[in-house]
C-alpha positions as CSV (number, residue, x, y, z in Angstrom):
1,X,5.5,4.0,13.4
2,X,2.0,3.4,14.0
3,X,-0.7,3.5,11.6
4,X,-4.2,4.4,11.9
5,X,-6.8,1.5,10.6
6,X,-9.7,3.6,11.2
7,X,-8.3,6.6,9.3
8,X,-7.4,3.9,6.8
9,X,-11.0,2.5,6.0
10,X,-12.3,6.3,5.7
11,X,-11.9,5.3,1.8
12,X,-12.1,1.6,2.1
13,X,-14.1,1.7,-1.2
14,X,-10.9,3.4,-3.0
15,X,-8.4,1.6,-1.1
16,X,-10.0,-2.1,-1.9
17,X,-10.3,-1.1,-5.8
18,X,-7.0,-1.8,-6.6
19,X,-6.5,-4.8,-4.1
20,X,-9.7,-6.5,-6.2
21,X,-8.1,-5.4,-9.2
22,X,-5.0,-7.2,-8.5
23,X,-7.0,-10.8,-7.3
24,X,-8.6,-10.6,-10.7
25,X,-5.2,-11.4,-12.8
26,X,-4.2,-14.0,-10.1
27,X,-4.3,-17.2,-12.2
28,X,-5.4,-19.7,-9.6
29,X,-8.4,-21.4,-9.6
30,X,-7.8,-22.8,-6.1
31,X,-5.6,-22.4,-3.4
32,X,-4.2,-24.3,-0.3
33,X,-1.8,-21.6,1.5
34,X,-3.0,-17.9,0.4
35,X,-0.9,-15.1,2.7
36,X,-1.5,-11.9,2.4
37,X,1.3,-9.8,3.4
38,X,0.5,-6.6,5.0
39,X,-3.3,-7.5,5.4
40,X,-4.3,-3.7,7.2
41,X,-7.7,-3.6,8.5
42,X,-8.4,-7.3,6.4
43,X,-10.1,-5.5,3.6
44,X,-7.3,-7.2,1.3
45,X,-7.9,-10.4,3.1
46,X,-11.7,-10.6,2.9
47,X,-11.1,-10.6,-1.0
48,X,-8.9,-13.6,-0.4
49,X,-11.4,-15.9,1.8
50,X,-14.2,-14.7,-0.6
51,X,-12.0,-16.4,-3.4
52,X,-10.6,-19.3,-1.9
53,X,-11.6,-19.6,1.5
54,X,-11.1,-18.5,4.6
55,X,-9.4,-21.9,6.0
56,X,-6.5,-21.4,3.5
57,X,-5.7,-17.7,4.0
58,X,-3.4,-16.2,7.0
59,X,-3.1,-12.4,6.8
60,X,0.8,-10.7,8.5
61,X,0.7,-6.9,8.7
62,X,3.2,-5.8,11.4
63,X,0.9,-3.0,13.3
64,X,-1.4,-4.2,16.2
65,X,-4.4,-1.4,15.4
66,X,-4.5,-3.1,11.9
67,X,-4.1,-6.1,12.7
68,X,-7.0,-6.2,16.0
69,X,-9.7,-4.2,13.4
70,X,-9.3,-7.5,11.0
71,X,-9.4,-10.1,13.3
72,X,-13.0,-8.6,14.4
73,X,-14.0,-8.2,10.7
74,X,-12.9,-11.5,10.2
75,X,-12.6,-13.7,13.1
76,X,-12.5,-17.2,11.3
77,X,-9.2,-15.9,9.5
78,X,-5.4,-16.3,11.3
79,X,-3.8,-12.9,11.6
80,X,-0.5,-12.7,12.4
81,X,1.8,-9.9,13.7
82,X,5.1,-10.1,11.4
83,X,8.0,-8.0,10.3
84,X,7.9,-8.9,5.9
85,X,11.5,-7.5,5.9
86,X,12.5,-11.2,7.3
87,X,9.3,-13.1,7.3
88,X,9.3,-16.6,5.6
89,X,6.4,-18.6,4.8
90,X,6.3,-21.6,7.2
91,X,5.5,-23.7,4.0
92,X,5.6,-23.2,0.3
93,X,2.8,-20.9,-0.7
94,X,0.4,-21.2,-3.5
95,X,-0.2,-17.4,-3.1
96,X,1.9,-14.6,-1.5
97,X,-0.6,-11.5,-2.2
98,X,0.6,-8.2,-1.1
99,X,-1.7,-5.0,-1.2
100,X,0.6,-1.5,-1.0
101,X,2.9,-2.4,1.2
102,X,6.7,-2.9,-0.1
103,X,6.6,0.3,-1.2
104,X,7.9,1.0,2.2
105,X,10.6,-1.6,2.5
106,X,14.2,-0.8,1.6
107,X,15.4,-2.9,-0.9
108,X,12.0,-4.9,-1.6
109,X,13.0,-6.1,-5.1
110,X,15.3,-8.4,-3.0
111,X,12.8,-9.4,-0.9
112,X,10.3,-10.4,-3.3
113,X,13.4,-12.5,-5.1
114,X,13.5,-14.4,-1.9
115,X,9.5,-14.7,-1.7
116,X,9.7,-16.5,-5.1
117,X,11.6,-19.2,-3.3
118,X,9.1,-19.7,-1.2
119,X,6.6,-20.5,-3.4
120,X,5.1,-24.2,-5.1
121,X,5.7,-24.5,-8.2
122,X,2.8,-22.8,-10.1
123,X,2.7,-20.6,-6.8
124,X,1.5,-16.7,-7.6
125,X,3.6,-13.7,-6.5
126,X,1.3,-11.0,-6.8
127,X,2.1,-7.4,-5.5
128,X,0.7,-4.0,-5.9
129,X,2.1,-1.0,-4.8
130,X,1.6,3.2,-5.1
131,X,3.9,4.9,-7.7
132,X,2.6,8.8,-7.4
133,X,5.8,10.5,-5.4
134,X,5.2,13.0,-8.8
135,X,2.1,13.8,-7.6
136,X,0.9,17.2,-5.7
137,X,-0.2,14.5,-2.9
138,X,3.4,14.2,-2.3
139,X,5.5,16.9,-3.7
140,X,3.4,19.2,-1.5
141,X,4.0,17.1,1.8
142,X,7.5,18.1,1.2
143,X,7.0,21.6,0.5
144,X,5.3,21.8,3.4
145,X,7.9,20.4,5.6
146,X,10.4,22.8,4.6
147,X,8.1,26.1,4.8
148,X,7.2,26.2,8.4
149,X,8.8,26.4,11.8
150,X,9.1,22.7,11.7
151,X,11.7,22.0,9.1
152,X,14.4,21.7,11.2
153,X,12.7,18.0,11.8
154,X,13.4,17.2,8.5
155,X,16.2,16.6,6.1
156,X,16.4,19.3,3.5
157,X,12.4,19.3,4.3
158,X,12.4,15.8,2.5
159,X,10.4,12.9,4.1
160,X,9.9,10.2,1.4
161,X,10.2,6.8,0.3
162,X,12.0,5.7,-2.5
163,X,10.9,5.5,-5.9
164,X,10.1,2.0,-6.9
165,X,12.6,1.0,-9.3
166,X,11.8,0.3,-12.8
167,X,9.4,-1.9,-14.5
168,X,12.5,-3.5,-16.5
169,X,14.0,-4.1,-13.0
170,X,11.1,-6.4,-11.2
171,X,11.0,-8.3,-14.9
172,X,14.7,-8.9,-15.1
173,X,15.1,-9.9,-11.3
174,X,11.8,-12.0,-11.1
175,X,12.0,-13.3,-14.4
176,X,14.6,-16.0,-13.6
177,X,12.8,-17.9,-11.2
178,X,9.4,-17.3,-12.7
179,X,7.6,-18.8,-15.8
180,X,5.7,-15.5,-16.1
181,X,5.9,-12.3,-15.1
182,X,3.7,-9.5,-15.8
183,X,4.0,-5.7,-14.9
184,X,1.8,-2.8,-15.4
185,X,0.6,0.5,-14.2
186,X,-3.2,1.4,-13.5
187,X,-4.4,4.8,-13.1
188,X,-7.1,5.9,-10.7
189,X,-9.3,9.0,-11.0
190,X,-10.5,9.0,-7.5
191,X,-13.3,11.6,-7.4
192,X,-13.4,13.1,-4.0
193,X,-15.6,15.9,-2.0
194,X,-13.2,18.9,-1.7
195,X,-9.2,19.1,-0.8
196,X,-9.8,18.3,2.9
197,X,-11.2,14.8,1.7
198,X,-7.6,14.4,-0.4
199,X,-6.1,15.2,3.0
200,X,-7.7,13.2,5.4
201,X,-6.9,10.0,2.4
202,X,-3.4,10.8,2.8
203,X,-3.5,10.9,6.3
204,X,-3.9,7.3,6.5
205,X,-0.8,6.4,4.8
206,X,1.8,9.2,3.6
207,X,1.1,12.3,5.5
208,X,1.4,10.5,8.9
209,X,5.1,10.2,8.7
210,X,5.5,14.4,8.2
211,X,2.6,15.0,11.3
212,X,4.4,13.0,13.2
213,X,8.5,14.4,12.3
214,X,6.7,17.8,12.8
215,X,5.2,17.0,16.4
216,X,1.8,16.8,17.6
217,X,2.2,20.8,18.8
218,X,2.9,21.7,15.3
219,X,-0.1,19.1,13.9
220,X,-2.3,21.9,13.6
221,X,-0.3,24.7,11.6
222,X,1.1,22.0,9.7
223,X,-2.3,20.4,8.6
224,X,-3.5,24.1,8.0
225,X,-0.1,25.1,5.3
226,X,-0.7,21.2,3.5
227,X,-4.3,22.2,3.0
228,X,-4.0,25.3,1.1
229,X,-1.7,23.9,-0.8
230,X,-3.5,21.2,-1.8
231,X,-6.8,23.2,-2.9
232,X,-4.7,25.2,-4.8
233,X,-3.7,22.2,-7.0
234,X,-6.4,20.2,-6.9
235,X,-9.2,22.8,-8.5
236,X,-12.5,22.1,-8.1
237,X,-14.4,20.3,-11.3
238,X,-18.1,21.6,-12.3
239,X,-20.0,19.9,-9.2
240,X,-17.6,21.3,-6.7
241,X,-15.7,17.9,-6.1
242,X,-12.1,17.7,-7.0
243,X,-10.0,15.1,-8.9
244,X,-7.4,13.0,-7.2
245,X,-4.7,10.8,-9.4
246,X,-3.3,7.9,-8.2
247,X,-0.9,5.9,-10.2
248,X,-0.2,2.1,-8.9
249,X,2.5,-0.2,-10.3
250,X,1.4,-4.1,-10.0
251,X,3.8,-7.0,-10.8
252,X,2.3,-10.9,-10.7
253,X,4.8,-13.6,-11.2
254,X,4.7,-17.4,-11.6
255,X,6.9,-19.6,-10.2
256,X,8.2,-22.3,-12.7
């Protein structure tokens, strides 16, 4: 499906946190062939040429809207339009970054097995992806989907990707062609104006695949039900604003 890069960088400030976060345990101090897989708008990226410039980075997302709003923010940069489910770097890699996107892969433990491959020796694998299906963001989406007259375009009224497997897993698979490999989970507290604000975040990732199952004559009545149930679980705190959690899993692995 097609993605929105403008509703994307509504929260580019949010959305770039973790991406930075991620750069900062890359242990490189230089770097000759940087890709960043699933580059979006080229927020991701910019972090990238900041750090090891712009000559050695190339940024792959497979949607053209992203894609076309990073080439204007950064035009000295290659972008190209590639599918990571069979991608392969045209040389070995010193750094294959990847900012939230295998979360929405099938299988992507395999994948990133066969990324490691690809990779110099001392080459980075670094990967960051959402882990919050348990959160009212999501469990409401489906909810949702199954409440309305529009719930015969979905399964059960589920619409979801698949959890990402274990910690243990990503250790256990990477760990035999790495020479490190380190996992954790960071917690965001992302303080935000009221419950529409958490809704118009998710629609520039999650929510877009439900509005779109539902139909754009159902957009409406659909956005309406999600939105209710979202102020009723997010509460407002003392100043009115409410709290949104999101959990993200990040894995960075060197190759031996």
């Amino acid at each position: 499906m097609a993605w929105s890069a403008e509703q994307y960088l509504k929260f580019e400030n949010e959305r770039t946190r973790p991406a930075r976060d991620l750069l900062a345990q890359v242990p490189l101090g230089e770097a000759s062939h940087v890709f960043d897989l699933g580059c979006g708008p080229g927020n991701s990226t910019e972090l990238l040429t900041e750090r090891f410039g712009a000559g050695a980075v190339t940024g792959l997302d497979s949607d053209e809207d992203m894609l076309a709003k990073a080439r204007k923010r950064l035009p000295d940069t290659p972008f190209l339009q590639a599918d990571l489910a069979s991608w392969t770097p045209p040389q070995p890699a010193s750094l294959l970054y990847a900012n939230a996107v295998f979360q929405w892969l099938p299988d992507h433990l395999s994948l990133l097995e066969r990324l490691m491959d690809h990779l110099t020796p001392g080459g980075v694998l670094a990967v960051q992806m959402p882990d919050n299906l348990d959160q009212p963001t999501h469990l409401l989406m489906e909810e949702t989907g199954a409440a309305g007259p529009w719930k015969n375009a979905f399964s059960g009224g589920r619409l979801r990707r698949a959890r990402l497997p274990s910690p243990a897993s990503y250790m256990e698979r990477l760990s035999p062609k790495a020479a490190r490999v380190d996992v954790w989970h960071t917690i965001y507290y992302h303080p935000m104006a009221n419950a529409e604000a958490i809704v118009e975040w998710v629609k520039g990732t999650g929510l877009r695949l439900y509005l779109t199952a539902a139909g754009a004559e159902n957009e409406a009545a659909f956005l309406a039900d999600y939105t209710d149930r979202i102020r009723q679980a997010y509460p407002p705190m003392a100043d009115g604003r409410v709290l949104l959690k999101f959990s993200r899993f990040f894995v960075v692995a060197v190759k031996a």
